[in-house]
C-alpha positions in Angstrom: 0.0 0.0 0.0 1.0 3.5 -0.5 1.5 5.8 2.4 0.4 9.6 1.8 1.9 11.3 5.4 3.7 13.4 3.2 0.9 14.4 0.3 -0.7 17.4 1.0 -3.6 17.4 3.9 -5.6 20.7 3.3 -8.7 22.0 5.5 -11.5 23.6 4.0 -15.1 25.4 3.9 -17.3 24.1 1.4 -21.1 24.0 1.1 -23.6 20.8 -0.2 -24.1 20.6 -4.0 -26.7 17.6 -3.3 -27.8 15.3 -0.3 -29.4 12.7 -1.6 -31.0 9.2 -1.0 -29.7 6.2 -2.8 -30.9 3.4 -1.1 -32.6 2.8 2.4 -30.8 4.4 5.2 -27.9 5.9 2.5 -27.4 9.1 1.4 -24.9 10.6 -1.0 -23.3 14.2 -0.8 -21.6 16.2 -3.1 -19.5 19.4 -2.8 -16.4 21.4 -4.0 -12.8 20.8 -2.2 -10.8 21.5 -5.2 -7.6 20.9 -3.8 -8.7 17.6 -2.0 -10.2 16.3 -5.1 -6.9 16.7 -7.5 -4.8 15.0 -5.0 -7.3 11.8 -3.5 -6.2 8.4 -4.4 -8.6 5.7 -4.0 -8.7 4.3 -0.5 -8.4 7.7 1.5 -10.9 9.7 3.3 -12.6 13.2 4.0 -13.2 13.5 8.3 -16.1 16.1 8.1 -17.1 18.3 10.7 -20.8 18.0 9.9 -22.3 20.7 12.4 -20.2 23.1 15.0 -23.6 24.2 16.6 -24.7 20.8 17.9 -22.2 20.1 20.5 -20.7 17.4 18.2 -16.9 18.5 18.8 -15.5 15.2 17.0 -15.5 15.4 12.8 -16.7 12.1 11.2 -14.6 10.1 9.1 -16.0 9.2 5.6 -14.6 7.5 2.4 -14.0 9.4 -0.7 -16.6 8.1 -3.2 -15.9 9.7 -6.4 -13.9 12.3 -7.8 -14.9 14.7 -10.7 -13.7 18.0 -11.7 -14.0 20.1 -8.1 -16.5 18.3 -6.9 -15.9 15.1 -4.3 -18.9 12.8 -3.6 -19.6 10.9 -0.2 -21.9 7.4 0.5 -22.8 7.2 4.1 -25.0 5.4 6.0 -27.2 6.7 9.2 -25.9 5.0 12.3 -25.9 7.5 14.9 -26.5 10.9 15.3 -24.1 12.3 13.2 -25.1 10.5 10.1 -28.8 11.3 11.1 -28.0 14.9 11.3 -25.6 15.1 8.1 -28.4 13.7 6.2 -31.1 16.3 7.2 -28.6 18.9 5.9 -30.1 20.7 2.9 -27.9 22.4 0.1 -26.4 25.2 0.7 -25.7 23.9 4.3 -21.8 24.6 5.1 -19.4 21.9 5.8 -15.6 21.9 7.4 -13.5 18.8 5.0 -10.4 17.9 6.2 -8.5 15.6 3.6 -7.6 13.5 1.9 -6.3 11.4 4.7 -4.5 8.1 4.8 -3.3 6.0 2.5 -4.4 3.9 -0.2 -5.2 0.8 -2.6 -1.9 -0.4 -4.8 -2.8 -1.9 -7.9 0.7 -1.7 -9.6 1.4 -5.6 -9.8 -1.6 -5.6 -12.5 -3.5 -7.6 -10.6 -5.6 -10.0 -13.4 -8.5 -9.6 -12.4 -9.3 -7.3 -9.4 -11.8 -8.7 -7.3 -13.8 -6.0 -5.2 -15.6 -7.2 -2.5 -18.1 -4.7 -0.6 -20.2 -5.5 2.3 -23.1 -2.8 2.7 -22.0 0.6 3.4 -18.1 -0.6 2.1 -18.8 -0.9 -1.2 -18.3 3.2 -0.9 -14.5 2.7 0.1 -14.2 0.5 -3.4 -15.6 3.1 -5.9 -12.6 5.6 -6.6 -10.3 2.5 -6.8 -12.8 0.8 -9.4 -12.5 3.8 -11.5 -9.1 3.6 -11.5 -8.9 0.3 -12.3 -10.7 0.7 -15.3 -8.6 3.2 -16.2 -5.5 1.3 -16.3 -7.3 -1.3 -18.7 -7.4 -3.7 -15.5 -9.8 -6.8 -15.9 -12.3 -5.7 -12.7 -15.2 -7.6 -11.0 -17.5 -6.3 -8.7 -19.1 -8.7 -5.7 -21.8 -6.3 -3.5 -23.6 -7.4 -0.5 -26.5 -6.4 1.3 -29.0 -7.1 4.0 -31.7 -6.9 1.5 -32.1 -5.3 -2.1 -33.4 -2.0 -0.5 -30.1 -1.6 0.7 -28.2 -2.3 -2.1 -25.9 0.2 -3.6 -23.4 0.8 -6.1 -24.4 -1.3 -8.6 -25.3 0.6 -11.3 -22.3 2.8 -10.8 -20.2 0.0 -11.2 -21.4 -1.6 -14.0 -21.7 1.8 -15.7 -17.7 1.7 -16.1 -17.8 -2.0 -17.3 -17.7 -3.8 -14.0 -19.4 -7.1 -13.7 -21.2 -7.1 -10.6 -22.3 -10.3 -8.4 -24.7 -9.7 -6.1 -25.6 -11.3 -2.6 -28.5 -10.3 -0.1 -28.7 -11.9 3.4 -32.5 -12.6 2.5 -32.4 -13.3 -0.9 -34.5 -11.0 -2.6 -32.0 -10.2 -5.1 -28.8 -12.1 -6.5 -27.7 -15.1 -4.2 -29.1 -15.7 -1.0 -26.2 -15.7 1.5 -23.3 -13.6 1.9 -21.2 -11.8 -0.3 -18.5 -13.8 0.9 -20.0 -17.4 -1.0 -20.0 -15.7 -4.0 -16.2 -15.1 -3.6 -15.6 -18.6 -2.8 -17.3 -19.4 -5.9 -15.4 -17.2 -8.0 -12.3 -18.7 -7.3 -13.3 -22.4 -7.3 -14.5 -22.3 -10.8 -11.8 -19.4 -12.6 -8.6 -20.1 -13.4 -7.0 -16.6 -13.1 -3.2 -16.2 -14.0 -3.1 -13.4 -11.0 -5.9 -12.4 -9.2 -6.0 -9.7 -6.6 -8.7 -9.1 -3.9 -9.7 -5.6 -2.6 -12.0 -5.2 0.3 -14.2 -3.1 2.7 -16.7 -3.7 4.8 -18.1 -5.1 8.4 -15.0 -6.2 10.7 -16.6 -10.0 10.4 -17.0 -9.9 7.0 -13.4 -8.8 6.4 -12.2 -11.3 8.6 -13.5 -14.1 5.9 -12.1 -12.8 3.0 -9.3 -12.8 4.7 -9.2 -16.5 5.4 -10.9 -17.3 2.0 -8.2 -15.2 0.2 -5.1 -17.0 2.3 -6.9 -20.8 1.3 -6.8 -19.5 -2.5 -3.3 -18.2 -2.1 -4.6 -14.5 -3.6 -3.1 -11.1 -2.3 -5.6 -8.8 -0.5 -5.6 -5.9 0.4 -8.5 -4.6 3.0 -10.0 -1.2 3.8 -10.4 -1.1 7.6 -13.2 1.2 9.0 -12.4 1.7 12.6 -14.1 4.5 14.7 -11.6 7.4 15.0 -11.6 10.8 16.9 -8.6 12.7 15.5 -8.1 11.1 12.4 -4.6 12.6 12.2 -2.6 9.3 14.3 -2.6 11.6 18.2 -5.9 9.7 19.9 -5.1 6.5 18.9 -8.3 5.4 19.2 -8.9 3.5 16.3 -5.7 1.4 16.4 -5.9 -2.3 15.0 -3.5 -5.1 15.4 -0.8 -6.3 12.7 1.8 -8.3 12.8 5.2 -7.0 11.6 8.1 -8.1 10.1 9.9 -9.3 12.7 6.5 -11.5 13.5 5.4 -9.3 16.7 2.1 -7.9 17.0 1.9 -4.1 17.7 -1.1 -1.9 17.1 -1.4 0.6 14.3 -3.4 3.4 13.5 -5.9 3.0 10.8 -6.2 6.7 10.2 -2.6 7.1 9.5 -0.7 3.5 9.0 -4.5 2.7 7.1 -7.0 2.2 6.0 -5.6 -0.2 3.6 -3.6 -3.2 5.0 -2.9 -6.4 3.6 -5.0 -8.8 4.8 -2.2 -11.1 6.1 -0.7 -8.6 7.9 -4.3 -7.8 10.4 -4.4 -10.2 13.2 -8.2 -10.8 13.3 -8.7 -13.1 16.3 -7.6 -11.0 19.0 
């Protein structure tokens, strides 16, 4: 993975362009940050501070969907207040962007094909790389999950740069009935890739089986953690995860700073 520490991290006042719903309990936002949108890489994130007049002190951290021109687009899902509030914002409405933050995806071995793998609300973390994929003439296959097709997103984004998307729903009413993860088991029992490479974001379990999936195939993946965080700029270390280093020792690293792309092997995911 590449590290960006160094890139430039700039701080800005911007306003909502759109606010709108894509799915149930999603919302996608759009505004200006120029100068974050001409350096993002895909992987790396905005933290927002989504209203200075509610007593919410702490910015939210949020993946950088798409890029285009000025203009930077969010998907986020309501899961506490934040979210909830964010999403009642109306155009117009002012909004503090720190960014872009972290690091990102690495896609330079050519991987043949990229497998993305996004589990609800993770899919979002996915996008930007997806369109650079593409871009670099990379082979690219999209596997979404959802609870239910109501929640389903990015689909038609995807397949609108020439993804193939497989989709799973835990209840079935659309694609296969499972998790997203049997569809990538499937996938690799029945291609015969020359060198695949999986990329992945979504719930903590989720990304724990990909994981062990990808290390029974023998593929490289790489993983989008999405750890709570306060600072987002490596002082709080509260969103810390545990990896094990070269030397073999485990030692806790920041996902805002170190992440929010690790290889997979590297995460030690039953502690």
């Amino acid at each position: 993975m590449r590290n960006n520490r160094l890139s430039n991290i700039y701080d800005r006042r911007t306003v909502i362009r759109s606010n709108e719903v894509v799915a149930d309990g999603h919302y996608l936002l759009r505004c200006e940050c120029a100068e974050i949108a001409q350096h993002a890489r895909p992987g790396q994130f905005i933290h927002v501070m989504v209203s200075q007049d509610t007593g919410m002190l702490l910015r939210r951290p949020f993946t950088i969907y798409t890029v285009d021109g000025h203009e930077i687009t969010m998907l986020y899902q309501i899961i506490g207040e934040g979210t909830k509030r964010l999403s009642e914002m109306p155009v117009g409405e002012p909004l503090h962007v720190l960014g872009p933050l972290g690091n990102t995806f690495d896609f330079i071995t050519h991987p043949e094909p990229a497998i993305l793998v996004g589990g609800g609300a993770g899919i979002a973390s996915l996008m930007l790389l997806a369109t650079a994929l593409r871009k670099n003439g990379i082979e690219t296959i999209g596997l979404v999950g959802a609870q239910r097709q109501e929640r389903l997103l990015s689909v038609a984004d995807l397949e609108a740069i020439g993804i193939t998307v497989h989709i799973a729903t835990d209840d079935g009413s659309i694609g296969h009935h499972g998790y997203v993860t049997d569809t990538l088991i499937d996938l690799l029992e029945k291609m015969n890739w020359h060198r695949p490479t999986i990329y992945a974001c979504g719930p903590h379990g989720m990304l724990s089986v990909v994981a062990k999936i990808a290390a029974n195939y023998g593929v490289p993946t790489q993983i989008a953690m999405e750890n709570r965080m306060g600072c987002a700029m490596g002082v709080c270390l509260g969103c810390v995860c545990p990896v094990r280093t070269d030397t073999d020792t485990i030692e806790y690293q920041r996902v805002c700073t170190e992440g929010p792309v690790f290889n997979a092997t590297d995460i030690v995911w039953d502690i």
